[in-house]
C-alpha positions in Angstrom: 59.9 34.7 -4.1 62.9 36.6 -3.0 65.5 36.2 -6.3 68.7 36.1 -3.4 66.8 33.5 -2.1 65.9 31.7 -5.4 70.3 31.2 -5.9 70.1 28.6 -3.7 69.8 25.0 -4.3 68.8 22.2 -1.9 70.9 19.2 -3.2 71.9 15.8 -1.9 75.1 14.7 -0.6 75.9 12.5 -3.2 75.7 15.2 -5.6 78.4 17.3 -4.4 81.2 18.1 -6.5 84.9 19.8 -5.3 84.1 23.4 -6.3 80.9 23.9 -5.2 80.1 26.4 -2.4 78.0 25.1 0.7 75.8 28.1 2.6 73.9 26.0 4.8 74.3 22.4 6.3 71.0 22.5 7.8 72.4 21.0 11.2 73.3 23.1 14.7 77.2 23.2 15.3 77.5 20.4 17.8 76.1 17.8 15.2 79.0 18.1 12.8 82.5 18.8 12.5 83.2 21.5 10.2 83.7 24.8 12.3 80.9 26.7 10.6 78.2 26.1 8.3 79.4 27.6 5.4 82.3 25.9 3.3 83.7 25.4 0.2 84.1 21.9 -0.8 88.2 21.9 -1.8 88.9 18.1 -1.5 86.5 14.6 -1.8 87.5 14.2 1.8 84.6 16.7 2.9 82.6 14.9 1.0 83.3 11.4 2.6 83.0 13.4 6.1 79.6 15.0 5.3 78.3 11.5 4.8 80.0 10.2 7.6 77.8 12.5 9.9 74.7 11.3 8.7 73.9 14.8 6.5 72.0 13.8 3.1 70.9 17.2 1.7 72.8 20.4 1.6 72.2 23.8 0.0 74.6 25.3 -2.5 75.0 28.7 -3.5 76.0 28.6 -7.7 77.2 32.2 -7.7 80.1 31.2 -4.9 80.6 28.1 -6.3 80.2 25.1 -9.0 76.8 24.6 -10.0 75.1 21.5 -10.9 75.1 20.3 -14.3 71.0 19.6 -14.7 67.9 21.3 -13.6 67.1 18.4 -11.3 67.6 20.2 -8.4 64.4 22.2 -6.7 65.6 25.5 -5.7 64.8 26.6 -2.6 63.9 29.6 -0.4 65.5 29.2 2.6 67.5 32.1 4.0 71.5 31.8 4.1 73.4 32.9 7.1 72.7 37.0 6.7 75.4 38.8 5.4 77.2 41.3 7.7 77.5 45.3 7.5 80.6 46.8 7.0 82.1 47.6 11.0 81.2 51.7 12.2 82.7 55.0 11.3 83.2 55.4 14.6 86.6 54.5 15.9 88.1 53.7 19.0 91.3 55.7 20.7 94.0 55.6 18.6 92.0 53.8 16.0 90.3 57.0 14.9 93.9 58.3 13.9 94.3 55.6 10.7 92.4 55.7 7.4 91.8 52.8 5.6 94.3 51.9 2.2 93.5 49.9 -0.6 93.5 46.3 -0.5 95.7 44.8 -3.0 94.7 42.4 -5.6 96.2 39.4 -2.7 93.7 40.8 -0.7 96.2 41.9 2.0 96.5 45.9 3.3 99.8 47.0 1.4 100.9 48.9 4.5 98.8 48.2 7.3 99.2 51.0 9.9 98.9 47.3 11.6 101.8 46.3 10.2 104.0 46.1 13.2 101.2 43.8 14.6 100.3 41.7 11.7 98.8 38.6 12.4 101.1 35.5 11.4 101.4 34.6 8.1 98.0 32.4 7.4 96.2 32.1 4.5 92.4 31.8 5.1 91.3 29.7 3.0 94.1 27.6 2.9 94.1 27.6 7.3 90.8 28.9 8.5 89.1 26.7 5.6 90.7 23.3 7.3 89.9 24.1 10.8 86.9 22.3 12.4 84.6 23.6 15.1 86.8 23.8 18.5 86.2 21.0 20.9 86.2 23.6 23.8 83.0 25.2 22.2 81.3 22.1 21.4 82.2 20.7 25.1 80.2 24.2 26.7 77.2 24.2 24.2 76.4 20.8 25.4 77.0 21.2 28.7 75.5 24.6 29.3 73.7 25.8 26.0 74.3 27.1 23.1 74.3 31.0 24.6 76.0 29.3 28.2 72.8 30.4 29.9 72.1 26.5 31.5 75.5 27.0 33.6 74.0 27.1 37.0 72.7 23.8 38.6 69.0 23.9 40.2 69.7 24.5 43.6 71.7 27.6 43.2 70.4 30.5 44.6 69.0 33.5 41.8 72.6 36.1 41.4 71.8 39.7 42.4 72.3 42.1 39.2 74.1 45.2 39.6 75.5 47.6 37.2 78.7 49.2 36.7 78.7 53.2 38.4 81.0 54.1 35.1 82.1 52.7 32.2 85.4 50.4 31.5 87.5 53.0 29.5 86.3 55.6 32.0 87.9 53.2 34.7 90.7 51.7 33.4 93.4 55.0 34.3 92.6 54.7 37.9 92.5 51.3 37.9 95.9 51.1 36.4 97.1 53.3 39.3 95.7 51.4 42.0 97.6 48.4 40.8 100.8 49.9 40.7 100.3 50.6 44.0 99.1 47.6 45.0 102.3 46.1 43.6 104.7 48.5 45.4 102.7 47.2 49.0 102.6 43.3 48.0 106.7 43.7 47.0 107.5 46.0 50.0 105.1 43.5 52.3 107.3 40.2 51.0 110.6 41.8 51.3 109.8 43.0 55.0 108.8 39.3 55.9 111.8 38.1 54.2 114.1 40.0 57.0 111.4 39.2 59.9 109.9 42.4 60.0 106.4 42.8 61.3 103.6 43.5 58.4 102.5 47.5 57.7 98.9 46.6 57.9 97.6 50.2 57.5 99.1 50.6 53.8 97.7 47.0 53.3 94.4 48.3 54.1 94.8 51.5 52.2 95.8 49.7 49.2 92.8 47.2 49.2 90.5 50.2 50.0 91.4 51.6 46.9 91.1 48.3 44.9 87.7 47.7 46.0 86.7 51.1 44.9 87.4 50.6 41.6 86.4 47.1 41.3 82.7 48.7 42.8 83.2 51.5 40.0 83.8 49.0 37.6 83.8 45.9 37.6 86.2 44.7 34.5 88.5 47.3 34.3 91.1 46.0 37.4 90.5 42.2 36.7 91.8 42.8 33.2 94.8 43.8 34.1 95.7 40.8 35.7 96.4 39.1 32.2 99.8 40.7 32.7 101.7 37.6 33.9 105.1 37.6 35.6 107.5 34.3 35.9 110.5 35.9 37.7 108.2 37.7 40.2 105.5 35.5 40.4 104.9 35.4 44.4 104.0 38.9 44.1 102.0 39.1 40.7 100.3 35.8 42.3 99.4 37.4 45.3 98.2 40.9 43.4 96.4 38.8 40.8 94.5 36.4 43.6 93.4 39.3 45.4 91.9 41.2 42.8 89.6 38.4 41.4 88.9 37.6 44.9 87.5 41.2 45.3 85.8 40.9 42.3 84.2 37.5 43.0 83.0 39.1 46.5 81.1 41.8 44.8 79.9 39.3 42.2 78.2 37.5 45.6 76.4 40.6 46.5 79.0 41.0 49.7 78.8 43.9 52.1 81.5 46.5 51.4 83.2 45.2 54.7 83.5 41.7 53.6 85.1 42.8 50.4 87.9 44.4 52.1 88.8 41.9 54.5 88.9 39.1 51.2 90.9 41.8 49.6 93.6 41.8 52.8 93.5 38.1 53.3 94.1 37.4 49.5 96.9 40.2 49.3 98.7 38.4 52.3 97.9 34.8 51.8 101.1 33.7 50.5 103.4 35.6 52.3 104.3 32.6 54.5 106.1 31.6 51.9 109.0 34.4 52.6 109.7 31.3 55.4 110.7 28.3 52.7 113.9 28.4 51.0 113.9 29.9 47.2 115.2 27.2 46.5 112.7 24.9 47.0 109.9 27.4 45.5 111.8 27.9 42.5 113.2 23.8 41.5 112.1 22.7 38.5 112.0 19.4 39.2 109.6 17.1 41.6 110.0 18.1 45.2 110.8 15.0 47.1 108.8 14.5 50.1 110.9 16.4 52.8 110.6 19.5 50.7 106.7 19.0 49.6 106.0 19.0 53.6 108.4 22.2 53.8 105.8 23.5 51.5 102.9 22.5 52.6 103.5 24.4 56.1 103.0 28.1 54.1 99.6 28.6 55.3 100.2 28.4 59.0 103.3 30.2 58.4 101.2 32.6 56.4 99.1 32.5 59.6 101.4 32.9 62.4 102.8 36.2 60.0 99.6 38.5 59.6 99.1 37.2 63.6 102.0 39.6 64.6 100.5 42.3 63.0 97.7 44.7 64.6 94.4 45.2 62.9 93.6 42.3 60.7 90.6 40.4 61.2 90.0 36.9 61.8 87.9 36.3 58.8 91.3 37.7 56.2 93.6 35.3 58.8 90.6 32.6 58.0 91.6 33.1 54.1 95.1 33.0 54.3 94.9 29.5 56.2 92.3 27.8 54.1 93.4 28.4 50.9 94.9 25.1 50.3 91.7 23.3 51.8 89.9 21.4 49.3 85.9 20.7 49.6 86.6 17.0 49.3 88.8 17.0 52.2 92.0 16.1 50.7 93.7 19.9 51.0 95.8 21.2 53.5 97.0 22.0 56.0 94.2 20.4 58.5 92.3 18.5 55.7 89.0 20.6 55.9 85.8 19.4 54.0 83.0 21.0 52.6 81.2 23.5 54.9 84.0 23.3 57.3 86.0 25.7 54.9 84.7 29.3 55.5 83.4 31.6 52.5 86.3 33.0 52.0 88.3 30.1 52.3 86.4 28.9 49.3 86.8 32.1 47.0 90.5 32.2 47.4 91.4 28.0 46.7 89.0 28.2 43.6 90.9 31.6 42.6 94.5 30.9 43.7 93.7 27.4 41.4 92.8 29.4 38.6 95.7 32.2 38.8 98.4 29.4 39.5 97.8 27.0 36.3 97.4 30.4 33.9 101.1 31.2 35.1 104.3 29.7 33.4 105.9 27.8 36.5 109.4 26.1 37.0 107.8 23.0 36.9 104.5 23.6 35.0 103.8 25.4 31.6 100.6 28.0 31.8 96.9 26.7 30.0 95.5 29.7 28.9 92.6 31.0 30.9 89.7 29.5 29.2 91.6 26.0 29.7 91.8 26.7 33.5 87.9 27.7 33.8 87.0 24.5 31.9 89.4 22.7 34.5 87.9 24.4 37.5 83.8 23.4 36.0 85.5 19.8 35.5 86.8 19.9 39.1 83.9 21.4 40.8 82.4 18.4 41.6 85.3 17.2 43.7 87.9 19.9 44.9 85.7 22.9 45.0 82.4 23.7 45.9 80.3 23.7 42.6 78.0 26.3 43.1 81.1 28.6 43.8 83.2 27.2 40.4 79.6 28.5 38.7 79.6 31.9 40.5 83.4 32.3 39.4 83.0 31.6 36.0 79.8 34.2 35.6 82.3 36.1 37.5 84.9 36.1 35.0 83.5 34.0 32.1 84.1 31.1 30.2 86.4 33.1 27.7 87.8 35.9 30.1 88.8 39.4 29.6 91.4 39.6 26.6 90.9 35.8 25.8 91.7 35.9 21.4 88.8 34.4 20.2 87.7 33.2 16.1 84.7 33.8 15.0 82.0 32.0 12.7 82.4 35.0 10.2 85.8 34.5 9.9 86.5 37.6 11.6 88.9 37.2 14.9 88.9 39.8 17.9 88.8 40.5 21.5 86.6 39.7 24.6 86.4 42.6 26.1 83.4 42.1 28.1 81.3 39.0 30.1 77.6 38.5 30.2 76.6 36.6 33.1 73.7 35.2 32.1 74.8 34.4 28.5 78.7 33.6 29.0 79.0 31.7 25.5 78.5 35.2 24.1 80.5 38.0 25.2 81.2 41.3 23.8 84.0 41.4 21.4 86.4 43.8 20.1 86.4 42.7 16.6 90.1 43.7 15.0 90.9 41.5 11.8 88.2 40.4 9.1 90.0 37.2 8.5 93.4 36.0 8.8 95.2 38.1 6.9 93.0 41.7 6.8 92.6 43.9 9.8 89.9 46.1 10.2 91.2 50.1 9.6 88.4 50.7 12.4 88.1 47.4 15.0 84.5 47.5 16.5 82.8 46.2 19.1 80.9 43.4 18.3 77.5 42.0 20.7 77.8 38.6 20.4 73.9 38.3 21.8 72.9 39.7 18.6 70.6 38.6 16.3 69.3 39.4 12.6 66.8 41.5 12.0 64.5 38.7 10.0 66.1 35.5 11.6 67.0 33.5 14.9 70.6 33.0 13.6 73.1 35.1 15.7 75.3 37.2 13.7 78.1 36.2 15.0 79.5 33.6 17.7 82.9 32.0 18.5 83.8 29.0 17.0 87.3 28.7 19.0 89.8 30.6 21.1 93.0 31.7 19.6 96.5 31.5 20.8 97.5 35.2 20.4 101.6 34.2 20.2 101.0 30.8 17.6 99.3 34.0 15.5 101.8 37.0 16.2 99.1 38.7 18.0 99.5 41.1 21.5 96.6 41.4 22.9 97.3 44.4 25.4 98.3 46.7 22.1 94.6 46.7 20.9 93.4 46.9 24.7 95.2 49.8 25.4 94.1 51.2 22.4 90.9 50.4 24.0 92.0 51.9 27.3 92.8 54.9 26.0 89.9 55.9 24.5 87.9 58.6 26.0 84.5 57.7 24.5 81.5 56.7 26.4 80.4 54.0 24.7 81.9 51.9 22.3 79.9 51.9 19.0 78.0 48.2 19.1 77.8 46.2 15.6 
């Protein structure tokens, strides 16, 4: 027998003793509540909890822990969770540019070249140690599998693969481009309305043109840019933002070329009717009282009766703009549309102007972060919105989207920087710190979908998003790192 598997001792419950190191619980994560399998036992209260949840034998690594005091114990040779290589010599953009320093004997880098990002001042295994497996992942693995492959219900119809024509970082310049002048358009479209100016629909066109280029080239690289939240100019990073994902969820139907550019227009325009409502209204903080909730509820026809009295827009992008309020259970607005009755496009735009509205800091209503408003929308779907299109919106984007700050069950934290739609529990992820207080000198990309080479375990896989502020963490500093880089492939680990 294997002597690193002869270290390990099956014991029970009742025989564990604060000190003593636990490398396998022998259960699956959604049948206890410790956030991995691996602990240390710190307190008696684990103790109490492990027999709470039913678990009468563990096994014990000695050489991480206490062991037990007699031989009584039959060792045995199961394999422990694999242990992890160190990350690639290859680095990423501006990565490649540090070299790593000596750890010090608290285990922290002395001076970081991270240092003006360092992550908040936890201690692992005084913070990480305590937490317990997030109820967000628990909630997916048992709805949807432990790899989120089960998302889709029977009757949905097989998705079309298709593969990106170039790679993200390859993508991400242009893309960058097109947005800023996409933004120019949406603000220059508003501020026209706003004096009762007529629409310039051919720079409208131009500018979705280009957006669905890129989202065809790639289809990550514009839809992660629309992390970039703005409060004071949220009518036009709401419009941008809505039409973007909107583009992106055509293409993720398979649509013709053509369809994706009228979505595109209809989403770019479909709030301009509220250049009509007083700013006033848009912008109180408090509950609208009834007069002014009407007011608002008009924005779609206005919205309507705007892109009307310009030349060259088609009736399905007018479609979009009006039906974006409808909800599939009838109780939307403005005419109270159900089910079918709300066209194709009607329905991509109320499930994606949902989604962008509740990830945005409001007068009235504090932003969930985006893996919050998918699990919202997948709650919903069975009432407001058509299900099948809540499922083909979160493959679309994923359950933890683009740039979502994610822990993993190695105690390593990174970056989703990349959805599988038929495994959306296991993104790629740009791994950047190996615990709490250590950042990598080279972050890696890590392929969540991988397994070891002599087991069925998964080397790695989230246990919980992250707040990036509550942890002093900005996410688009280590994306644009990302960005920058001019390699082909990022190295996989």
């Amino acid at each position: 027998m294997d002597t690193d598997k002869r270290k390990l001792k099956k014991i029970s419950v009742d025989e564990l003793k604060v000190g003593m190191f636990i490398v396998n619980l022998g259960r699956s994560w959604i049948s206890h509540p410790f956030f991995r399998n691996q602990l240390k036992i710190d307190s008696p209260k684990k103790i109490e909890k492990l027999k709470k949840c039913g678990i009468p034998e563990v096994f014990i690594d000695p050489e991480r822990g206490l062991d037990i005091p007699s031989p009584k114990v039959e060792s045995e040779g199961i394999n422990p969770r694999p242990e992890f290589p160190s990350p690639p010599s290859q680095t990423i953009g501006v990565f490649s540019k540090q070299v790593a320093e000596p750890v010090s004997s608290a285990g922290v880098l002395p001076s970081s070249p991270y240092k003006d990002r360092a992550i908040a001042d936890h201690d692992p295994d005084d913070s990480l140690q305590k937490l317990e497996k997030s109820e967000s992942v628990a909630f997916w693995e048992e709805n949807i599998g432990q790899g989120g492959e089960n998302l889709f219900s029977p009757e949905s119809p097989l998705r079309i693969p298709f593969d990106d024509e170039i790679p993200f970082i390859q993508e991400i310049h242009a893309a960058r481009k097109i947005k800023e002048e996409a933004e120019n358009v949406v603000r220059n479209v508003m501020n026209q309305v706003r004096m009762g100016k007529s629409i310039e629909s051919d720079r409208v066109k131009r500018s979705v043109n280009s957006m669905v280029d890129s989202v065809l080239r790639n289809h990550d690289a514009l839809a992660s840019l629309t992390r970039l939240k703005s409060y004071d100019e949220y009518i036009f990073a709401h419009s941008l933002h809505v039409c973007i994902l909107s583009i992106s969820m055509a293409r993720h139907l398979n649509l013709p070329r053509e369809e994706m550019v009228e979505i595109g227009i209809g989403a770019l325009l479909h709030d301009v009717g509220k250049m009509r409502i007083d700013p006033q209204i848009l912008k109180k903080p408090a509950t609208l009282s009834e007069k002014e909730w009407v007011e608002v509820r008009k924005h779609p026809i206005y919205s309507l009766e705007i892109i009307e009295e310009s030349k060259g827009i088609s009736e399905q992008a007018k479609q979009l703009a009006l039906q974006h309020h409808e909800r599939y259970n009838g109780n939307g607005y403005p005419f109270g549309l159900k089910g079918e009755a709300i066209s194709l496009c009607g329905q991509i735009a109320g499930i994606i102007d949902f989604y962008d509205a509740v990830t945005t800091d409001r007068p009235y209503q504090k932003a969930v972060q985006p893996h919050e408003a998918i699990r919202q929308l997948y709650e919903k779907g069975l009432g407001e919105f058509n299900r099948l299109m809540v499922e083909r919106f979160i493959q679309c984007i994923g359950i933890y989207p683009f740039g979502t700050f994610v822990l993993l069950d190695t105690e390593e934290m990174g970056i989703v920087c990349g959805v599988k739609p038929d495994m959306l529990l296991r993104p790629n992820v740009l791994v950047i710190y190996q615990n709490s207080k250590m950042p990598y000198p080279q972050p890696f990309m890590a392929d969540l979908t991988e397994k070891g080479e002599q087991t069925s375990w998964y080397k790695r896989s989230i246990i919980m998003p992250l707040e990036p502020e509550k942890w002093n963490i900005r996410i688009d500093d280590y994306l644009g790192d990302l960005k920058r880089s001019q390699m082909k492939r990022v190295p996989a680990l």
